[in-house]
N, C-alpha and C positions, 0 to 999 in steps of 0.2 A: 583531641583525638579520641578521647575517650566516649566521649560524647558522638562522634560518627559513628566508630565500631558499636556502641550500643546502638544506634538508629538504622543502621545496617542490618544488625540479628532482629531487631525489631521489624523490620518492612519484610527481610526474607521468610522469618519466621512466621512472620504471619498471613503472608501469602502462601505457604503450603500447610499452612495450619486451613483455611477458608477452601482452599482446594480440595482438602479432604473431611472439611466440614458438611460444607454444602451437600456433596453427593450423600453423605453420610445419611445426613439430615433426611433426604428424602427418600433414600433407602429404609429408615427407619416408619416413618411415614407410612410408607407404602404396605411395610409387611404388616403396621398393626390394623390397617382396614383390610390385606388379605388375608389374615388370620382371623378377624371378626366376619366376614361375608363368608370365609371358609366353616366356620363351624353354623352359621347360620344355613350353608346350604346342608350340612350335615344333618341336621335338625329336621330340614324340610324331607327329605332322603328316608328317615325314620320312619316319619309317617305314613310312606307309601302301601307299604304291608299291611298295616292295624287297615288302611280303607281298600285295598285289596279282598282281606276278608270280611268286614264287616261296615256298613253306613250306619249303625245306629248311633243318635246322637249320644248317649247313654256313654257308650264302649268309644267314639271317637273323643267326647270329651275326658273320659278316663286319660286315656294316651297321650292328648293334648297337654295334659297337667304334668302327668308324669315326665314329661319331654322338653316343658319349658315352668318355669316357675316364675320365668317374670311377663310372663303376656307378651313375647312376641309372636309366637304362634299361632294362625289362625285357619279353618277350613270352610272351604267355602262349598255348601255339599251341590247335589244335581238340583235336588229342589228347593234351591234357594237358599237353604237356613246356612249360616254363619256362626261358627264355633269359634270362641277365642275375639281377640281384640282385629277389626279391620283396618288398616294400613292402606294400600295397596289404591289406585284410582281406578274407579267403575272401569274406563276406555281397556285398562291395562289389563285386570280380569278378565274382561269378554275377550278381548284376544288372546290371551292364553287359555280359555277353554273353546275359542272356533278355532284359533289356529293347530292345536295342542301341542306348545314348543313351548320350552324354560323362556324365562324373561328375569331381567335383574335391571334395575332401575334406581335411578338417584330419586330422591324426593325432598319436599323443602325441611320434613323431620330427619331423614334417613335414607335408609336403603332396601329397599325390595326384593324379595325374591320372591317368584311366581314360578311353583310348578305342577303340573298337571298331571294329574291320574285317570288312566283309561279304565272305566268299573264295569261290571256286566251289562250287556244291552247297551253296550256303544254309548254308556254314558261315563261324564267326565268331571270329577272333581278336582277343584286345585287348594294347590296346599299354598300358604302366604306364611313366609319368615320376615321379619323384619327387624335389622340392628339401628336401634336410636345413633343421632349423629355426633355424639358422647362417646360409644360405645366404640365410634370406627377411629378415632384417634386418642384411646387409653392407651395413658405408657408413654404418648407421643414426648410431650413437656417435659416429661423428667426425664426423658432418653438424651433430649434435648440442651435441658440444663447440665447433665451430666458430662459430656460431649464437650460444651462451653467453657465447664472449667477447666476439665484437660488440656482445653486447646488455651486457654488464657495461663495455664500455668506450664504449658508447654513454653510459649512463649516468653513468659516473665525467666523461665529457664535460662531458656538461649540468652536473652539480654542480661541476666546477671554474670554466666558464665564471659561474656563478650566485653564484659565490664571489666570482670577479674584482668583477664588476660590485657585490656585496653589500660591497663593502669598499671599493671607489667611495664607493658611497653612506654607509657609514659614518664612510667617512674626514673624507668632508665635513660631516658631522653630528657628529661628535665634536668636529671645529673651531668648527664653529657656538655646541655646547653648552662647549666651553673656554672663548669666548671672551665668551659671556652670563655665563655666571658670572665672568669676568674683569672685567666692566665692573661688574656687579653689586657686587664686592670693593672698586670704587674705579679700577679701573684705566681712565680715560677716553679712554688713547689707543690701544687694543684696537681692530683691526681685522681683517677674514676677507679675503681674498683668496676667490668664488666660483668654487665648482667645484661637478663634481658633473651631477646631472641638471638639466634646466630648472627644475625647484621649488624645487630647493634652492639654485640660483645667485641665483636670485629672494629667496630667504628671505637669503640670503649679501649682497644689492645693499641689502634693509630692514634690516638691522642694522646695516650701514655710515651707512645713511642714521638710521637712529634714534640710532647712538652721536655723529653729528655735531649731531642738533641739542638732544641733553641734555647735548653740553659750548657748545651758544649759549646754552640754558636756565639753565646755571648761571651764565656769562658774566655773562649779563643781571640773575640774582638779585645778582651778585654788585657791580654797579655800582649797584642799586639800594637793598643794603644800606648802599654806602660813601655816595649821593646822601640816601639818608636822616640815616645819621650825621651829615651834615654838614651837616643843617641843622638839626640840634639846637645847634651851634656859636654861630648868632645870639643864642637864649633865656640860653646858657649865659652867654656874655659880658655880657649884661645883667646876669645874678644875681653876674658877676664883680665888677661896678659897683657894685651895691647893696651886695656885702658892703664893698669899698673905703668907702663912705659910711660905713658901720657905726664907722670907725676903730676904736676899742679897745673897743668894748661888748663886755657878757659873750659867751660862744660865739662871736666873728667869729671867731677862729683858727683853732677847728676847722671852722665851715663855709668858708672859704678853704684847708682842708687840702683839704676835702671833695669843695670846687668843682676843685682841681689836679687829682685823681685820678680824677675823670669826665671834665676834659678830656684828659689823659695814657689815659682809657680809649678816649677817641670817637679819639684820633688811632691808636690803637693798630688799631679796628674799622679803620678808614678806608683805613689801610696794607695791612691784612693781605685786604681787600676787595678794592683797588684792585691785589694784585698781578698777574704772569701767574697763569693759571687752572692747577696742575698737574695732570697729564696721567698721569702711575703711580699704582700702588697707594698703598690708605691706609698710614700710619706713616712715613713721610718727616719729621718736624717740622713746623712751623709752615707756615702758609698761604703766609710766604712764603721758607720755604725754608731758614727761619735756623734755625729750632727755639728762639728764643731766649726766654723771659717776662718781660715787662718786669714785669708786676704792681706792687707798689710799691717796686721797684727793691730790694727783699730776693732778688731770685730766689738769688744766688751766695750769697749769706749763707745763704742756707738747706740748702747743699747739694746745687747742683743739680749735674749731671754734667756730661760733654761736649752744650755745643751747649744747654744748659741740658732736655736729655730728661731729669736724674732731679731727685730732690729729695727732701728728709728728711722726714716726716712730721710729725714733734715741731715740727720750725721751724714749718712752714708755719703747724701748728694755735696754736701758743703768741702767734705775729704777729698771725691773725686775729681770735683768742680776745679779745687785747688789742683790739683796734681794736672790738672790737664789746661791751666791758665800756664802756666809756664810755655808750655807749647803753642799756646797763642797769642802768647806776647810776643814771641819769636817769629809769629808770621804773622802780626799784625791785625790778630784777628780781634774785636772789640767781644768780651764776653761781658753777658749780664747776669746774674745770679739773684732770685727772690724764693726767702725760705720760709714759710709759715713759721711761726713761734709756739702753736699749739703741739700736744703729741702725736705722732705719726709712725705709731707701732705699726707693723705689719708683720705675719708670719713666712716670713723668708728668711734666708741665712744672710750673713752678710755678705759671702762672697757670691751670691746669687745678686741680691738687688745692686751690687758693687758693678758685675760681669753686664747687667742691664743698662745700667748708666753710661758703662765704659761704651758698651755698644754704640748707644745712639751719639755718644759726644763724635766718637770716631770715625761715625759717618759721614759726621759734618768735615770734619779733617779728611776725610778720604775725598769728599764728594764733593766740593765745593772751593774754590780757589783760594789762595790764601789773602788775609783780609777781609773776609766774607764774617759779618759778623753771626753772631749767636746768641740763644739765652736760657738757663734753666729756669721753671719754677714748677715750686714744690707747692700746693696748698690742699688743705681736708675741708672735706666734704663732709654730712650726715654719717655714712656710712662707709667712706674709703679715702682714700689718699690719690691725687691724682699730679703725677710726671708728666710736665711740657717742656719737649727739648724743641728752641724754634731755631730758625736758621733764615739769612738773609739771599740763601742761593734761588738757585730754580726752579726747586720744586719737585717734588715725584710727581710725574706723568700719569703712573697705573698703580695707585694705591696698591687695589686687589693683588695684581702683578707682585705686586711687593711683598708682599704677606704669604707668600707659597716659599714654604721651605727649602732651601738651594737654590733658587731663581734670582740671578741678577744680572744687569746689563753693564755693572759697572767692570766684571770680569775678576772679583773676590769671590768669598766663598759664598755669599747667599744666606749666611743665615744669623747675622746680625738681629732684626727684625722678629725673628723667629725665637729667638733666646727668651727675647720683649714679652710676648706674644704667651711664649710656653710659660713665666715663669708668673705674669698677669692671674693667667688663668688658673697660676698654683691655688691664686689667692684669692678666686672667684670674679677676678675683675677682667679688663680685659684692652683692646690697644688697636686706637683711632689712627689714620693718617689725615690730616688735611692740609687746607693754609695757614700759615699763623700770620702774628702783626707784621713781623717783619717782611712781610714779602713772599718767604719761600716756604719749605714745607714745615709742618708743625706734627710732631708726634707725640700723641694721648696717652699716654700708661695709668689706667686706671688700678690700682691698688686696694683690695678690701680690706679695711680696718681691723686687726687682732684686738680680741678680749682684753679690757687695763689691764687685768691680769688675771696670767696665764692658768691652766689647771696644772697642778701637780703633775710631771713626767709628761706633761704633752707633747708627743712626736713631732717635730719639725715635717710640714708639708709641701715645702720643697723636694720635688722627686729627684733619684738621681740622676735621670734624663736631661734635667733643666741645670745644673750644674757639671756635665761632661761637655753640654751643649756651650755652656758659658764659658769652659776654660779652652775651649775651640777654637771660641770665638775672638778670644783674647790674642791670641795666636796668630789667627786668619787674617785679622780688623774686617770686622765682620760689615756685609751690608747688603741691605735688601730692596733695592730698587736703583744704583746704579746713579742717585741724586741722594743731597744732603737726607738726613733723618732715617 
């Protein structure tokens, strides 16, 4: 912008700089050849009188000298003789002594003046002035260069002044667009201090005002997340009851495992809802500040790092894998499980890569008949960890379809898939849909490898988008296309 408003004063300004150049120029021009032919006819005008009363050579070239000292002066008498230097072309003199009229003439030296004197006895002298062609544009050049700079420093004028002001205006527009995009990234306590021109101070007062009421906004979602959770606590307690009744019948254990770790989940939402709202960029840790995953209290057994930001791949999948074999032994589903042996740090929390796993196993259980088999494998790469959940169902139809946040045909919540997806990308990697061996759909979770080790205090880069999203999803049984994976 800066750069326009300068090329803008630039082109204005100097097209009325050139507008009043030009004429300028040849106004200047003009007066210094009408003020050299002006005193040249003056000159000639002199000499009238001195050959009025007298032709002698003697007394005219007296006058002559006196009246010019540099020879342009000349007289040209009746009989013939020539006083002074001659100028003037033969044709031009005979006419102005038969005609006896003034003449003034260009020549390829200069300029001429012819004028004639009526002397006694009907005889006719004339008088020749002449200004060398030096003489009729003195002063022109330097009128000229002088004119040039005003007008070049007029201009650099305008364009510096158009610059200040263009960089004003920039300055305060660069801050505006910092600071959108700041908030944009997560950063919710981003604010402009207004400057600038009235529009933009104006534009500078709505941002302020729009970044305060999308951190009420979240506020509000965020109390209304924990008010929800917590009133699942009533229902919950009841089924705590019933299972108590149950005493020792078949499956009470495990639905009394089941029932702990949905309550241990709803108190988990409810904290991490109910805390302060923070206010910087995303990857700080957990919601509430600890970075820590409770999940089912494997987080450190698995390997997580400082502050519980990393965690082993192999753990997490071999923990879930198990917890959700029980369930498929009961419907007959054939689970396969292969786990690389090498390290497979990654920086996620545990109950993020945990909320991942769960997703895409629970697809297959959502989406796919019972019996349908399955398989996890975990193996690393050069540079990342990469998750294959396969499955022996149908298939996803619309990959794409599948990967658009809340879209699903299966009639859940849509955002199984999405969890994958967001929490991938925590980690720079990122999340394929195709076929796998078995037949049906095969889902890529590609994983970026964390440093062997970690920096002192390094923040967990898991946002807390990616973990609200995952403890949803837990909730929901999440799934994104309506087919296994």
């Amino acid at each position: 912008m800066r750069r326009a408003l300068a090329g803008v004063a630039l082109a204005v300004t100097s097209m009325v700089a050139l507008s009043f150049l030009i004429p300028l120029a040849l106004l200047v021009q003009s007066e210094a050849r009408a003020r050299s032919t002006t005193e040249a006819e003056q000159r000639a005008s002199a000499l009238a009188p001195v050959l009025a009363l007298t032709t002698r050579s003697r007394d005219v070239q007296q006058a002559v000298s006196g009246l010019d000292s540099e020879r342009r002066l000349a007289v040209h008498l009746p009989d013939g003789e020539v006083i002074g230097d001659r100028h003037a072309p033969a044709s031009a003199l005979a006419r102005a002594e038969r005609e006896r009229e003034t003449l003034a003439m260009d020549t390829d030296d200069g300029w001429v003046y012819l004028q004639p004197v009526i002397l006694a006895g009907d005889r006719v002298a004339v008088v020749e002035s002449f200004v060398p062609r030096s003489a009729l544009t003195r002063g022109v050049v330097l009128s000229w260069g002088v004119m040039s700079l005003l007008a070049v420093g007029l201009v650099a004028g305008s364009v510096l002044v158009a610059d200040r002001l263009g960089a004003r205006v920039v300055r305060s527009s660069r801050e505006l667009s910092r600071a959108s995009n700041a908030l944009g990234e997560g950063d919710l306590g981003i604010r402009v201090e207004p400057a600038g021109p009235p529009e933009l101070k104006e534009a500078g007062r709505a941002f302020n005002s729009m970044a305060d009421r999308v951190v009420g906004l979240l506020a509000t979602e965020r109390e209304l997340v924990a008010d929800l959770s917590h009133r699942l606590r009533t229902p919950l307690t009841a089924l705590r009851l019933e299972a108590e009744r149950m005493g020792s019948a078949p499956g009470s254990e495990r639905l009394t495992a089941a029932i702990t770790h949905l309550q241990t989940e709803i108190d988990s939402i409810i904290s991490a809802a109910r805390s302060p709202l923070a206010v910087g960029p995303p990857g700080g840790g957990t919601a509430d500040g600890s970075g820590n995953g409770d999940g089912d209290g494997d987080g450190a057994a698995s390997g997580d790092g400082a502050a519980g930001s990393r965690c082993e791949v192999s753990g997490v999948v071999r923990r879930r894998v198990e917890f959700w074999a029980v369930l498929a032994g009961q419907q007959g589903r054939p689970c396969g499980l292969e786990v690389t042996d090498e390290p497979t740090p990654v920086r996620l929390p545990y109950d993020d890569l945990a909320a991942v796993v769960d997703a895409l196993i629970g697809n297959v259980f959502q989406h796919t008949p019972e019996r349908t088999a399955f398989a996890v494998e975990v193996e690393r790469t050069a540079g990342s960890v990469v998750l294959c959940v396969d499955d022996a169902g149908p298939g996803i139809a619309d990959p794409d379809l599948a990967l658009e946040r809340g879209v699903s045909v299966g009639g859940s919540t849509g955002l199984g898939l999405d969890i994958a997806l967001r929490a991938a990308r925590t980690t720079r990697g990122d999340l394929t849909i195709g076929r796998g061996p078995l037949g049906g759909a095969r889902v890529r979770v590609e994983l970026g490898l964390a440093p062997a080790v970690p920096p002192a205090g390094t923040p967990s880069r898991a946002s807390r988008a990616v973990r609200a999203a995952a403890r949803r999803g837990r909730r929901t049984t999440p799934d994104r296309g309506g087919t296994p994976g």
